[in-house]
TILUM-554135 format. One record per atom (N, C-alpha, C): y negated, x negated, z. Coordinates in Angstrom, 1 decimal. Layout:
N
((Y X Z))
...
This chain:
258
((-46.2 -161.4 133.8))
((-47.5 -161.0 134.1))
((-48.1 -161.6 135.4))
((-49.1 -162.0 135.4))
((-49.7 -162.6 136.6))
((-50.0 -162.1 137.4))
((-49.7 -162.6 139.0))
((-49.6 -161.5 140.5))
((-50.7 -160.8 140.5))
((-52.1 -161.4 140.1))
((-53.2 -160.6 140.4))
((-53.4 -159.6 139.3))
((-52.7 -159.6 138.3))
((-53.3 -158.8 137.4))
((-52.2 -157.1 138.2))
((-51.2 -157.4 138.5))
((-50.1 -156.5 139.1))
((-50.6 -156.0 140.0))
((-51.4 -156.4 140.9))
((-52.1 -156.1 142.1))
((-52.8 -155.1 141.6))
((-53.8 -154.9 140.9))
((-54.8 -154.3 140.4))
((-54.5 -153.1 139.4))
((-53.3 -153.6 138.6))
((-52.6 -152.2 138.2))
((-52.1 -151.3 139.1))
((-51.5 -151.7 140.4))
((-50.6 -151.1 141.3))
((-52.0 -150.6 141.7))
((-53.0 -151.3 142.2))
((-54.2 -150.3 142.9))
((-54.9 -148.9 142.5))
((-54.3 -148.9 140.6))
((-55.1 -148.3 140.2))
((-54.5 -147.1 140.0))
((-53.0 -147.2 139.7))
((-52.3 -147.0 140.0))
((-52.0 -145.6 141.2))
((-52.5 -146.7 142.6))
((-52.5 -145.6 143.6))
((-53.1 -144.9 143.4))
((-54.1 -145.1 143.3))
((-55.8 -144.1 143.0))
((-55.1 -143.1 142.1))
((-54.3 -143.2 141.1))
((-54.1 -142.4 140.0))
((-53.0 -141.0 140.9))
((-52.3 -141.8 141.4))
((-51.9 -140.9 143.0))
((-52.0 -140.4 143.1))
((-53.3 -140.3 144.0))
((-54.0 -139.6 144.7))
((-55.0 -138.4 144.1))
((-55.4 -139.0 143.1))
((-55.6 -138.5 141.9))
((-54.9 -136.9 141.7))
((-53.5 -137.6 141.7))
((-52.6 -136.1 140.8))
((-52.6 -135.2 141.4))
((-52.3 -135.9 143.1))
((-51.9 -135.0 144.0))
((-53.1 -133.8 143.9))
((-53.8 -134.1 144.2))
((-55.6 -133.2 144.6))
((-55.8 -132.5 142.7))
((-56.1 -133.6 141.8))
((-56.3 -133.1 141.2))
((-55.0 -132.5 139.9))
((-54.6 -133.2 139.3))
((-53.1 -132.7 138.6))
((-53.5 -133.7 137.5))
((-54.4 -134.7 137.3))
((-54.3 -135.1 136.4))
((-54.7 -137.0 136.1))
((-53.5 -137.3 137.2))
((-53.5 -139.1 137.1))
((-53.0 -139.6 135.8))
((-52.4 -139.2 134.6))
((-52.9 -140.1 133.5))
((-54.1 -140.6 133.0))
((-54.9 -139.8 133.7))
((-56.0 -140.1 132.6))
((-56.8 -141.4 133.2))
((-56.1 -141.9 134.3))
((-56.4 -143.2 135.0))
((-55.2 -144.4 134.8))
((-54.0 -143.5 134.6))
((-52.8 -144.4 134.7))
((-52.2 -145.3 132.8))
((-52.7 -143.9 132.3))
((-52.4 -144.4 130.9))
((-53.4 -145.8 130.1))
((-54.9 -145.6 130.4))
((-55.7 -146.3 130.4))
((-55.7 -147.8 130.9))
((-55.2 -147.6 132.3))
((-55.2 -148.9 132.9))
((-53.8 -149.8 132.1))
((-52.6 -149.3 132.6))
((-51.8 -149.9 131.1))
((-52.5 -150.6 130.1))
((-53.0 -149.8 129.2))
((-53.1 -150.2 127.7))
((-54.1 -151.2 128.2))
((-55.0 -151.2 128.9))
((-56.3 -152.1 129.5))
((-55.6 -153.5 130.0))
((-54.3 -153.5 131.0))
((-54.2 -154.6 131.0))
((-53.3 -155.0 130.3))
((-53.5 -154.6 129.2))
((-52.3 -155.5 128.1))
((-51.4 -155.3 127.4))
((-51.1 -154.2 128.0))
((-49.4 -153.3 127.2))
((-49.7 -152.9 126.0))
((-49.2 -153.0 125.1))
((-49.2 -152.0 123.5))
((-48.8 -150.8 123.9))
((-49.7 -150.1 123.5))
((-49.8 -148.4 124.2))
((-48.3 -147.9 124.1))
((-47.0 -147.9 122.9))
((-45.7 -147.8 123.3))
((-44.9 -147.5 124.8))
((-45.7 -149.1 125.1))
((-44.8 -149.7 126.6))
((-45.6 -148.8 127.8))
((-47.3 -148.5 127.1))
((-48.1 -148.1 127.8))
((-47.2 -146.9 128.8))
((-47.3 -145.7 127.2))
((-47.2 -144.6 127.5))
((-45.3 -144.8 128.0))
((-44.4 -145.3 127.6))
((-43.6 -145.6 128.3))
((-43.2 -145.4 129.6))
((-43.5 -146.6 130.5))
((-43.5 -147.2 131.7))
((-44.6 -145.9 132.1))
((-45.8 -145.4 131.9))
((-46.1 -144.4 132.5))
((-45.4 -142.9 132.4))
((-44.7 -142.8 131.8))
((-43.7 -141.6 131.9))
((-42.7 -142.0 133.0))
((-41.9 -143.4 133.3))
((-41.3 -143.9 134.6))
((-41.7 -143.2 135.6))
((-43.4 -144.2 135.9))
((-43.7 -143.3 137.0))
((-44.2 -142.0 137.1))
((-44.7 -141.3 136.1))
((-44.5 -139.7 136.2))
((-43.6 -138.6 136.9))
((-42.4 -139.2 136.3))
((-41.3 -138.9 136.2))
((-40.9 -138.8 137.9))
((-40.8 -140.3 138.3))
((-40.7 -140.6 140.0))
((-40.8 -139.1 140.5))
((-42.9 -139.2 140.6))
((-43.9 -138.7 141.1))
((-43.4 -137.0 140.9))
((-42.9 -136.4 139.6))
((-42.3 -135.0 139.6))
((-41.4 -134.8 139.9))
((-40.5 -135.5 140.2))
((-39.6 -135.3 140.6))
((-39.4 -134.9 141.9))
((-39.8 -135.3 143.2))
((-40.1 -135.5 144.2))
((-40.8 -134.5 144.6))
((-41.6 -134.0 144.0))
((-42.9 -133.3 144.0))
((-41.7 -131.4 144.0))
((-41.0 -131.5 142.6))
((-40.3 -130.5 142.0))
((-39.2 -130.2 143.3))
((-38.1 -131.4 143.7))
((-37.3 -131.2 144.7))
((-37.7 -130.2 146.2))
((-39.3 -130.7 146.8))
((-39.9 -130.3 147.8))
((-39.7 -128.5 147.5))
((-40.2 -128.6 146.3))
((-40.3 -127.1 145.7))
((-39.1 -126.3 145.9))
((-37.9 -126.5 145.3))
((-36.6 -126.4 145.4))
((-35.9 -126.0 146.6))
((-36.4 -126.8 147.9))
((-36.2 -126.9 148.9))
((-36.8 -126.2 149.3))
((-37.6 -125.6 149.3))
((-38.5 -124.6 149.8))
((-38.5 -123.1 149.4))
((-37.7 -123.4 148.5))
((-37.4 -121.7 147.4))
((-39.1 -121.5 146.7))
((-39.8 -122.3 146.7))
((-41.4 -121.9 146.2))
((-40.8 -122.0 144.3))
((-40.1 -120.9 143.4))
((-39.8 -121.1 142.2))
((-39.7 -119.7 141.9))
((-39.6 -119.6 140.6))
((-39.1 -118.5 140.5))
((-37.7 -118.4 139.1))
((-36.4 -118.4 139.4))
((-35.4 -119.1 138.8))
((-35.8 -118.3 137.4))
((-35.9 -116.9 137.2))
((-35.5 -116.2 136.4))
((-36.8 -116.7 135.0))
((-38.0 -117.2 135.5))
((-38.9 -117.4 134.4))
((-38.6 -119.2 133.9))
((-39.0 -119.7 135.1))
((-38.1 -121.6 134.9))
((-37.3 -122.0 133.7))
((-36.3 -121.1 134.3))
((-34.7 -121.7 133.7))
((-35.0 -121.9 132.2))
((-35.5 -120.5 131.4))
((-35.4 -120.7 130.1))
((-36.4 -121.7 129.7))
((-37.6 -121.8 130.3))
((-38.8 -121.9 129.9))
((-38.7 -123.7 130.2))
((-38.2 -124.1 131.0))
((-37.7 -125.5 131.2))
((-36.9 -126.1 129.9))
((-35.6 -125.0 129.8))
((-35.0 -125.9 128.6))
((-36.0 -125.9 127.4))
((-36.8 -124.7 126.8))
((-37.0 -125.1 126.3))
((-38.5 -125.8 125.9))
((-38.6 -126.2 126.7))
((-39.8 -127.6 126.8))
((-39.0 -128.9 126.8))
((-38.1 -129.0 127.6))
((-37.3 -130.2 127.3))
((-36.9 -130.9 125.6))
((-37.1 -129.5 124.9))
((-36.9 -129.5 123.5))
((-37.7 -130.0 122.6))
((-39.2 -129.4 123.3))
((-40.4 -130.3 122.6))
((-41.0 -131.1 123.4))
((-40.6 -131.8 124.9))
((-40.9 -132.6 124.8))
((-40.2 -134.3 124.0))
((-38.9 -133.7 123.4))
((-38.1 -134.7 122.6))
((-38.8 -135.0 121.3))
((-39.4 -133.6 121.2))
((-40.5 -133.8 119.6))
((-41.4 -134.7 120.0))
((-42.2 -134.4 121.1))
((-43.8 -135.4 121.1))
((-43.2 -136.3 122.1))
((-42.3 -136.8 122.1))
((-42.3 -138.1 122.8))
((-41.7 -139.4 121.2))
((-40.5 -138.2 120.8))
((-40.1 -139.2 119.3))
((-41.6 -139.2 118.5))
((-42.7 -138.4 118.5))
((-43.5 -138.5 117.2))
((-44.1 -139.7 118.0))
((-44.3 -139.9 119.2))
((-45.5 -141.3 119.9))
((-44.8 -142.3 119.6))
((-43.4 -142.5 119.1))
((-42.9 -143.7 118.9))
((-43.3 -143.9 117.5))
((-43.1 -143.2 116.3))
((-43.5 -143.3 115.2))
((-44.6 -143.6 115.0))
((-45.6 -143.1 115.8))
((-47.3 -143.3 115.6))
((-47.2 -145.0 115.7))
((-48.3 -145.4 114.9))
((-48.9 -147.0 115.5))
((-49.3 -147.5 116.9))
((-49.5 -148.2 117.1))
((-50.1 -148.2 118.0))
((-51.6 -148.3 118.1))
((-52.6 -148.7 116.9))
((-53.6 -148.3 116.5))
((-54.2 -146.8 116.5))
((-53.2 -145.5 115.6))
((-53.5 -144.2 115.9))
((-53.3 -143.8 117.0))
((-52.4 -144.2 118.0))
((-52.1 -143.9 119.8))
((-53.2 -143.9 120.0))
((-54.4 -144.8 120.0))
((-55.0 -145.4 120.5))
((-56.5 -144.5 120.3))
((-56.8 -144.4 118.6))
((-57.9 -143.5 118.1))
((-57.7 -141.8 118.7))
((-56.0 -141.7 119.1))
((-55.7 -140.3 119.8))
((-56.6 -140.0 121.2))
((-56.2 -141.4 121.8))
((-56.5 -141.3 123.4))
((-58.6 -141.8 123.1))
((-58.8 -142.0 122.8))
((-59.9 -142.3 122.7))
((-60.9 -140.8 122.2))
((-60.4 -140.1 121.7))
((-61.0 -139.0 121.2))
((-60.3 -138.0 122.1))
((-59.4 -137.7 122.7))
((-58.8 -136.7 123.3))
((-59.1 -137.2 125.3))
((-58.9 -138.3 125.5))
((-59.8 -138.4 127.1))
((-60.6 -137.8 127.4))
((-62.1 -138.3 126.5))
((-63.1 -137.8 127.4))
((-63.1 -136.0 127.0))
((-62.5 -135.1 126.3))
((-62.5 -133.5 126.5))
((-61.8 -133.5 127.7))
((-60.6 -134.1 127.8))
((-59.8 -133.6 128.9))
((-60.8 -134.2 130.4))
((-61.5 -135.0 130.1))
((-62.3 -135.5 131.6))
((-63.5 -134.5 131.9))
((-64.2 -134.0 130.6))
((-65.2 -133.1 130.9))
((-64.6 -131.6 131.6))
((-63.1 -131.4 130.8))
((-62.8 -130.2 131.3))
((-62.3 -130.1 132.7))
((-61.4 -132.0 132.9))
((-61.6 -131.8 134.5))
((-62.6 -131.8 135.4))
((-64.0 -131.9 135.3))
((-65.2 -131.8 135.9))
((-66.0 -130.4 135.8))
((-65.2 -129.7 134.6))
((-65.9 -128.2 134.7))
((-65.5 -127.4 135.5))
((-63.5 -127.7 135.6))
((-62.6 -126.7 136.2))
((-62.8 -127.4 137.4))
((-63.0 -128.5 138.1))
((-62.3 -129.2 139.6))
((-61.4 -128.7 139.5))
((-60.5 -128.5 140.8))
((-59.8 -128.9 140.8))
((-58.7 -127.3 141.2))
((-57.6 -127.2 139.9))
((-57.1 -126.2 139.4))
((-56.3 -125.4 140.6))
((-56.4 -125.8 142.0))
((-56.6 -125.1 143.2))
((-57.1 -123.7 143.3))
((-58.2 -124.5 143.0))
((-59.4 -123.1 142.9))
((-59.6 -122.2 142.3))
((-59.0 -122.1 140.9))
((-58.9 -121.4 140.2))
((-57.5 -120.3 140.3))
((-56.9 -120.7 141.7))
((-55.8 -119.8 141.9))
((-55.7 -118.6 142.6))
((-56.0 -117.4 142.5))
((-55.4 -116.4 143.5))
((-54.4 -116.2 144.5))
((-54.6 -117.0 145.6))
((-53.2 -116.8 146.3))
((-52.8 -115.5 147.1))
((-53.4 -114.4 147.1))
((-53.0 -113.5 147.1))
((-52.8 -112.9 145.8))
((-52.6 -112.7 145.0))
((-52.5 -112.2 143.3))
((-50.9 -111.3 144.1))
((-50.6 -110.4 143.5))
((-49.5 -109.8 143.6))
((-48.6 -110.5 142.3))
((-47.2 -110.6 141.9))
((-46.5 -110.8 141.3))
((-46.3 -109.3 140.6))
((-45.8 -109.3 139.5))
((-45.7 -108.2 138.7))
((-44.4 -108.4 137.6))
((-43.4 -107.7 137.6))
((-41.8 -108.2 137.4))
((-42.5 -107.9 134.9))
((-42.4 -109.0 134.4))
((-42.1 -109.0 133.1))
((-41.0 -108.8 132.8))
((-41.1 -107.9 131.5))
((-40.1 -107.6 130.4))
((-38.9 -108.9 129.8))
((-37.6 -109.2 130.5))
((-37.1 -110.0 129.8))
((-37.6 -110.4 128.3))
((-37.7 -109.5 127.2))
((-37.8 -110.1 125.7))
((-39.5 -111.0 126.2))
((-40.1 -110.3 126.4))
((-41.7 -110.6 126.5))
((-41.8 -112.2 127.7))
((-40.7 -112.4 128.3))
((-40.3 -113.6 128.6))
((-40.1 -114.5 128.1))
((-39.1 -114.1 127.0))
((-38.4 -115.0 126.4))
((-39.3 -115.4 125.3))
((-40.5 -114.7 125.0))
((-41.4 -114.8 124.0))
((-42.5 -116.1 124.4))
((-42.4 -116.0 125.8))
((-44.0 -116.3 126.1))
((-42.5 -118.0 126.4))
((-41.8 -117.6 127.1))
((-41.0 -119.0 127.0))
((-41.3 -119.9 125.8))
((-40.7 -119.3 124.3))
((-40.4 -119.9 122.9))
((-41.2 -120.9 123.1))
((-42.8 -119.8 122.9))
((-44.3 -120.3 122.2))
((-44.7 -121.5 123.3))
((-44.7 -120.7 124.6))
((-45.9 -121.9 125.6))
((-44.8 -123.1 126.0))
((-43.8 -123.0 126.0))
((-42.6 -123.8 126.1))
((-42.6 -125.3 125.4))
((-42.7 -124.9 123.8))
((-42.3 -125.4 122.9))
((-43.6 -126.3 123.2))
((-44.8 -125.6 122.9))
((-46.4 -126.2 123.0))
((-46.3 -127.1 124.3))
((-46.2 -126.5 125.2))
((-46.6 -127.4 126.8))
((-45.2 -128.9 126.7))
((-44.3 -128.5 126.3))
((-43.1 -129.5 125.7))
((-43.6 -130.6 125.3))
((-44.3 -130.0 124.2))
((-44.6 -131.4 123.1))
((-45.7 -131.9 123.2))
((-46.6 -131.7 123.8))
((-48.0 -131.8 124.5))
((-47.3 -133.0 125.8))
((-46.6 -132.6 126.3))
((-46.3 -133.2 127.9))
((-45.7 -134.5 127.2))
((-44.9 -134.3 126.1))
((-44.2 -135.7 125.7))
((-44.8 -136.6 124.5))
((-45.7 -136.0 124.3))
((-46.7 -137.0 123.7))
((-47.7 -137.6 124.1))
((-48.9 -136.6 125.1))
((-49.6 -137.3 125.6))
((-49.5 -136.9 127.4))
((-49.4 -135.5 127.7))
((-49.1 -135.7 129.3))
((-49.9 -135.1 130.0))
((-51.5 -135.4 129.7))
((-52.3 -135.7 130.9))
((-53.0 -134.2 131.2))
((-52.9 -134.0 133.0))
((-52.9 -132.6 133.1))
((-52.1 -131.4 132.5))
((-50.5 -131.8 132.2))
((-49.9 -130.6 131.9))
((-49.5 -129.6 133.3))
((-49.3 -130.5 134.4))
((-49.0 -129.2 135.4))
((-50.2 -128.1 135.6))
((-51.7 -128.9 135.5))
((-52.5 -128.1 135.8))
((-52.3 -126.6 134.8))
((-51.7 -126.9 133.4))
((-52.1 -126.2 132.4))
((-50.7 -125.0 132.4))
((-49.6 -125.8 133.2))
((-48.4 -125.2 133.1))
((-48.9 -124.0 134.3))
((-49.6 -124.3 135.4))
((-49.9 -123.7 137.1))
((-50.3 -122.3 136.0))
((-51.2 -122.3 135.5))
((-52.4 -121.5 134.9))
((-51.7 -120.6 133.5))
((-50.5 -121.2 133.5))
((-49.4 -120.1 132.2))
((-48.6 -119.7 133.0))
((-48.1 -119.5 133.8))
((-47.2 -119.0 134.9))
((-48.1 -118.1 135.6))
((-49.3 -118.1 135.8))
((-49.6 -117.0 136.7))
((-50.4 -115.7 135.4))
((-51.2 -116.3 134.7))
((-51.9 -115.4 133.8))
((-50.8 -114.8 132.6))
((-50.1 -115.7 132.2))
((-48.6 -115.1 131.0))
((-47.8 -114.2 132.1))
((-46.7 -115.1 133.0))
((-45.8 -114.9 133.3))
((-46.3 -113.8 134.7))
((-47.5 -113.4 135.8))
((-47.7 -112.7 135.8))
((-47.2 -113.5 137.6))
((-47.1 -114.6 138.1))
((-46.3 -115.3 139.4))
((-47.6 -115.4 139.8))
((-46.7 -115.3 141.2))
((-47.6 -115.8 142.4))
((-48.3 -116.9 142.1))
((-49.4 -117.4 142.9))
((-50.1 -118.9 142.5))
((-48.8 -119.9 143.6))
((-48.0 -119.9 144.4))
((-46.9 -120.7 145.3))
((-46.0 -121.0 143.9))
((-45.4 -119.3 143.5))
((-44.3 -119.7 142.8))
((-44.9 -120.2 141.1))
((-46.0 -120.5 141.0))
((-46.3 -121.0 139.9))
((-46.2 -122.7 139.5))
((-46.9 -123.0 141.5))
((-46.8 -124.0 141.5))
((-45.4 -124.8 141.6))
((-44.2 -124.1 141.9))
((-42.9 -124.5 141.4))
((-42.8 -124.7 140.3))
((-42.4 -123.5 139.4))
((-42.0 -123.6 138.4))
((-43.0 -124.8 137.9))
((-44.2 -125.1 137.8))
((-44.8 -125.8 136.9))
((-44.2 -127.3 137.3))
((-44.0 -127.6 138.3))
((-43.6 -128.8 138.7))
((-42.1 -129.0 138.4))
((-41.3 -128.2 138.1))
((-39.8 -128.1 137.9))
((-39.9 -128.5 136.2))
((-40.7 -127.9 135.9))
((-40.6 -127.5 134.3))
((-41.6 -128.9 134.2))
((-42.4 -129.4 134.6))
((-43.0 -130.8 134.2))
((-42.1 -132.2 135.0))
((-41.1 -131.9 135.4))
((-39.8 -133.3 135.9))
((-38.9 -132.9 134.8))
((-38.6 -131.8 134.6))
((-37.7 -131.5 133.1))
((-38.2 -132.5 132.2))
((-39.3 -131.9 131.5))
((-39.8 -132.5 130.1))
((-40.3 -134.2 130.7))
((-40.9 -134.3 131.5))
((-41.0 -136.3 132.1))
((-39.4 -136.8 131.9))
((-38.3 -136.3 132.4))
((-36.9 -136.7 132.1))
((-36.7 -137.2 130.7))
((-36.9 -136.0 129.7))
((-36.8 -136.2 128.6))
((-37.7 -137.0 128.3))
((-39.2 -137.2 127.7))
((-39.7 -138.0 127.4))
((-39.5 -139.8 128.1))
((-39.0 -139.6 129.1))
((-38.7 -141.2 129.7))
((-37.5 -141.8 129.1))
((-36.7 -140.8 129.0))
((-35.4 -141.5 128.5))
((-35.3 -141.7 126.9))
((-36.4 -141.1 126.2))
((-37.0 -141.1 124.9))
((-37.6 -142.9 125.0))
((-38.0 -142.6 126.0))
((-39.1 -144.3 125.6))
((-37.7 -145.2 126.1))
((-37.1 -145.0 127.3))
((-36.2 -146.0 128.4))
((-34.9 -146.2 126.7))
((-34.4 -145.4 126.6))
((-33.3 -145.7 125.0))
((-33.9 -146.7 123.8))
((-35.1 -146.4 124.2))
((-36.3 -147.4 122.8))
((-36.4 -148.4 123.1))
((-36.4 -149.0 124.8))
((-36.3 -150.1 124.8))
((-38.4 -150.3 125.4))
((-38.9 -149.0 125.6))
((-40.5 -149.1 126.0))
((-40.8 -148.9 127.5))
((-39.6 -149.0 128.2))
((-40.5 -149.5 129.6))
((-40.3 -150.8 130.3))
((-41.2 -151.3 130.9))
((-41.2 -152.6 131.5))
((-41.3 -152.2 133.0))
((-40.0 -152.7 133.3))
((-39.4 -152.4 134.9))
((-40.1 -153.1 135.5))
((-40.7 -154.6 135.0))
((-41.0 -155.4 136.2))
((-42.5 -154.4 137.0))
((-43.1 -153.6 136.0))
((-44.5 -153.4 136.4))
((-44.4 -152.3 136.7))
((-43.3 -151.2 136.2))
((-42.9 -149.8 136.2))
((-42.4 -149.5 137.3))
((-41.8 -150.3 138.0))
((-41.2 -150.0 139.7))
((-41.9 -150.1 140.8))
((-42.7 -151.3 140.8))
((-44.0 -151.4 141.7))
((-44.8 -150.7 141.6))
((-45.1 -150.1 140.3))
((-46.6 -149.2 139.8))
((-45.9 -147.4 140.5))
((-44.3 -147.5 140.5))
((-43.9 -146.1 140.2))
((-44.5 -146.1 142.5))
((-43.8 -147.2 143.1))
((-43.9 -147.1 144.5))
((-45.5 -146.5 145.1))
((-46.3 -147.5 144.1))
((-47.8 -147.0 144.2))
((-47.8 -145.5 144.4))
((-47.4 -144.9 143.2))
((-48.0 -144.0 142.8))
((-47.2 -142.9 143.5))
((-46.2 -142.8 144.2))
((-45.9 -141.9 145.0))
((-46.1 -142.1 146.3))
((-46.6 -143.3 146.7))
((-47.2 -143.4 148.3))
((-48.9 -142.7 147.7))
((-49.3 -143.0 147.2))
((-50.7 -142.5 146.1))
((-50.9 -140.9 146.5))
((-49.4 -140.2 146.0))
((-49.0 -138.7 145.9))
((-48.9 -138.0 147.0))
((-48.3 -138.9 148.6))
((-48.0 -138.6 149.8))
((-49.5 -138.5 150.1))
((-50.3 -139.5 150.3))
((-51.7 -139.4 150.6))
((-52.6 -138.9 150.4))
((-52.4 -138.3 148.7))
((-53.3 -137.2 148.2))
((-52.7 -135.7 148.9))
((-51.6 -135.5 148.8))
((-51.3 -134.5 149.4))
((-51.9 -133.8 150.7))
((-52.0 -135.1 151.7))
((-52.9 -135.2 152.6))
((-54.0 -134.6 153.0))
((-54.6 -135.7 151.9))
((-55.9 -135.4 151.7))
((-56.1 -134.0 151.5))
((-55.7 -133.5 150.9))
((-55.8 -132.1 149.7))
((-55.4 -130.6 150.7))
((-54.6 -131.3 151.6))
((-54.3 -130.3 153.0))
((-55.6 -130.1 153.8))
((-56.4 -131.2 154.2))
((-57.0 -131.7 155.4))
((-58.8 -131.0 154.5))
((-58.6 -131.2 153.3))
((-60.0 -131.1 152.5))
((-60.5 -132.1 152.8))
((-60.4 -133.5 152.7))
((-60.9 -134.7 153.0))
((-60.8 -135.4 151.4))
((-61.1 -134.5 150.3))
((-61.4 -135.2 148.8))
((-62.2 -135.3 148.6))
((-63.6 -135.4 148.8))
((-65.0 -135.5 148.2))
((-65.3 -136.5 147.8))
((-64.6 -137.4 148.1))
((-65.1 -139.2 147.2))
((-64.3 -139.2 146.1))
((-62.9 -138.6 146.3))
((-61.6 -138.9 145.1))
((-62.3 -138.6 143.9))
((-63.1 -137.8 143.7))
((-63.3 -136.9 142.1))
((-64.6 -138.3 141.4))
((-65.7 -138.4 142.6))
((-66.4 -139.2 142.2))
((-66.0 -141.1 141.8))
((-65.1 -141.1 142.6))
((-64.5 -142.5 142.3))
((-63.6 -142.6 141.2))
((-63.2 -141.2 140.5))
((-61.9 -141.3 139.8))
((-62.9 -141.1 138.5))
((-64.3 -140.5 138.6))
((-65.0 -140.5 137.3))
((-65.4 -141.9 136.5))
((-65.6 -142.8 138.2))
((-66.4 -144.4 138.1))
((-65.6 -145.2 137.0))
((-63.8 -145.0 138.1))
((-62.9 -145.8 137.1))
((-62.5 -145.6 135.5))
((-62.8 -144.0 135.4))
((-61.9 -143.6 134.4))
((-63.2 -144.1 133.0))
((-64.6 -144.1 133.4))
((-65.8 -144.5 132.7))
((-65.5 -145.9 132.5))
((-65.2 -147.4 133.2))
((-65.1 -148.1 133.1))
((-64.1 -148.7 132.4))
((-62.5 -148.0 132.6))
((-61.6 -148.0 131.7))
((-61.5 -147.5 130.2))
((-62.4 -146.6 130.2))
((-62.7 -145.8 129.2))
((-63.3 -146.9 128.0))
((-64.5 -147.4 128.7))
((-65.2 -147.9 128.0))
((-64.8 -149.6 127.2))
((-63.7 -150.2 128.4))
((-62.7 -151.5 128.1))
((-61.6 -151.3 127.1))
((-61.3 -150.0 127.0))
((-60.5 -149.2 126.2))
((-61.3 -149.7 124.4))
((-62.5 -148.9 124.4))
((-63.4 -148.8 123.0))
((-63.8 -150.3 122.7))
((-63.9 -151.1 123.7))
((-64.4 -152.2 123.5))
((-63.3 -152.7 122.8))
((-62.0 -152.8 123.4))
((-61.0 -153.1 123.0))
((-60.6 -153.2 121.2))
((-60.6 -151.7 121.1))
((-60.6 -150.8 120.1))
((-61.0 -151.6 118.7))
((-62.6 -151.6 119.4))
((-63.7 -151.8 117.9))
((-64.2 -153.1 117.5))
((-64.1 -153.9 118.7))
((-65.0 -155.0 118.8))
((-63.8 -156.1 118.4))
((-62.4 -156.2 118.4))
((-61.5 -157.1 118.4))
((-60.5 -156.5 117.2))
């Protein structure tokens, strides 16, 4: 691949970063840009599960370290997402890469209008909420269902599941908005594991662009974090709309016109 074109995925890359951090939802910059410069959406979605993965990981350990989890809801509710995300990461291999394609094209822009209605899923948190102790069975229930769904959702397409995992852990599971933000980040490096090593066994990530893009995107993550502490986001949302329109649209052109 040519330096300058690397450059410019790495940049976008970061942005997608900074992105996650603040908002929870850098695929919808990071998947895009892939398939845009060139990748058959496979390698796309691939190599963006790499850096996902990194990026949760890191994100999940801090948590860990901090005791911000809550073991007794996680533990099951992690395995079994790990389960569907093996479903929707094997069904994206099977798909064409033509249907990948008509997927993300019709499923983007809901998920970008919804990120412009909600901002940014911060806000929508109670951090004082009290915790209220759930019925083991009624656990294991809301585990099965939202598990299985948030699973195969996360390993197919991805984009914005912690935001959606944050928002089932406090309204189902009944957690603090802190220990939500654990578990969701524990339970989204789970299922990223599994769907990477889904694509990495297949032979769909490309290290040369996946290791640079992954370094981006966690210096990206450090920054937004930052940001997101200090309340110095007010450009992030509007610049992340500019790119994601522009991408969007290189995307369709792509699509219809060739």
């Amino acid at each position: 691949m040519p330096l300058e074109k690397l450059i410019m995925i790495c940049l976008l890359i970061f942005i997608s970063g900074i992105l996650d951090a603040i908002v929870g939802s850098g695929a919808l910059i990071s998947i895009p840009t892939y398939i845009v410069s060139g990748l058959p959406t496979h390698y796309s979605y691939g190599t963006n599960k790499f850096t996902s993965f990194l990026g949760t990981f890191t994100s999940a350990v801090r948590y860990i370290k901090e005791k911000r989890y809550d073991i007794k809801s996680v533990a099951v509710f992690a395995i079994i997402c790990m389960i569907g995300s093996a479903i929707g990461s094997k069904l994206t291999l099977y798909l064409s890469d033509i249907y990948l394609k008509y997927i993300l094209v019709f499923i983007l822009p809901i998920l970008i209008v919804l990120l412009i209605i909600k901002g940014n899923v911060k806000d929508l948190l109670n951090n004082n909420k009290v915790e209220m102790k759930l019925p083991t069975f009624k656990m294991l229930i809301f585990s099965l269902v939202f598990g299985l769904a948030m699973g195969f959702y996360g390993g197919f397409l991805g984009v914005g599941t912690t935001s959606f995992l944050i928002l089932i852990f406090i309204n189902f599971f009944k957690l603090s908005s802190v220990k939500a933000c654990g578990n969701a980040r524990i339970v989204n490096c789970c299922l990223n594991l599994v769907a990477m090593s889904t694509f990495l066994f297949s032979g769909k990530i490309v290290f040369e662009i996946a290791i640079p893009a992954a370094i981006n995107s966690m210096l990206g993550n450090y920054i937004g974090a930052g940001l997101a502490i200090k309340k110095e986001n007010k450009i992030i949302k509007p610049l992340f709309i500019i790119i994601f329109i522009i991408l969007f649209i290189k995307l369709i052109c792509d699509l219809f016109l060739n």
